[in-house]
N, C-alpha and C positions, 0 to 999 in steps of 0.2 A: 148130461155129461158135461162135465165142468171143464172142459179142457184147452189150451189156445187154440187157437183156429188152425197153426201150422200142423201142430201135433193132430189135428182132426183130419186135414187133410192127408194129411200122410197115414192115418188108420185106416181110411175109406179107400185112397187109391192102393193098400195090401188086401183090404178086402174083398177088393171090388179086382183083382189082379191087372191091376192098370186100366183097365178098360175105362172110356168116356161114357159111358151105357152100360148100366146093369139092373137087374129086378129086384123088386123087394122080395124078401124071403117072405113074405106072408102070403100077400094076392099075387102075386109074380107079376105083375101092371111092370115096363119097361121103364126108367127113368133117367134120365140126368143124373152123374152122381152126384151134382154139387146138389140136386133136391133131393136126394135120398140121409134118413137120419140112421145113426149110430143108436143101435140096440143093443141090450143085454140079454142074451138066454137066460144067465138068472139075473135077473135083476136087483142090484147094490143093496135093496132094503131088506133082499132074503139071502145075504150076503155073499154076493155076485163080484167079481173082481172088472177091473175094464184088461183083464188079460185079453190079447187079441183070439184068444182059445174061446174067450166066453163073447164074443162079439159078433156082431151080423149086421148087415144094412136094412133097412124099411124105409117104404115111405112116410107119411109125416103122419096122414090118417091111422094105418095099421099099428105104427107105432105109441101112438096116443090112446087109438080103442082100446089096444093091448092092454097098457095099465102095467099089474102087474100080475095078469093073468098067467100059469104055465106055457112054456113058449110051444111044446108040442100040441098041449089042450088049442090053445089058441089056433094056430097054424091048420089044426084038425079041421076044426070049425071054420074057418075061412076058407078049405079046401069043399066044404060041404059034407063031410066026414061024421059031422055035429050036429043035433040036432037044436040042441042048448048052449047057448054064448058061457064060455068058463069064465067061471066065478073067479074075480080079482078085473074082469073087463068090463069100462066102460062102458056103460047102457044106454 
C-alpha cells in the first residue's frame, strides 16, 4: 500500500481501535501495532479498494504468505480448518 506514513498510521490506530497491542487477523500472534501490516480483504489486483471497510491488520509473515490468496480460504487454513494452503498463497 502506497500510502504516507501519517495516513498509515492513522489507518492502523482506526483499525486497531486505538489500542498499542493488537493481533493479526490471520494467526491471532499479539503484536506491536507499529509491526503489524495493512492488509486488503480483497486485494487491489482483484479489484480491492484501500476503503477502511476492505481493510484489516496482519503481521508481516501472514501478510506476505497471503499473496493474493482469498482472505477467508487463507484465514481457514491458518486456523487449521484447511487441509490445502489456498491457491493464490505463497509456497
Amino acid at each position: 500500500m502506497s500510502l504516507n506514513p501519517t495516513r498509515v498510521q492513522r489507518i492502523k490506530n482506526r483499525l486497531s481501535y486505538g489500542n498499542e497491542v493488537y493481533c493479526c487477523v490471520f494467526c491471532g500472534n499479539t503484536f506491536l501495532i507499529d509491526n503489524l501490516t495493512i492488509d486488503h480483504i480483497i486485494p487491489r489486483s482483484k479489484g480491492g479498494s484501500n476503503n477502511i471497510a476492505n481493510l484489516v491488520l496482519a503481521c508481516r509473515p501472514c501478510n506476505e504468505d497471503r499473496a493474493v490468496a482469498g482472505f477467508m480460504e487463507y484465514r481457514m487454513w491458518r486456523a487449521g480448518a484447511l487441509i490445502k494452503k489456498p491457491s493464490g498463497a505463497r509456497k
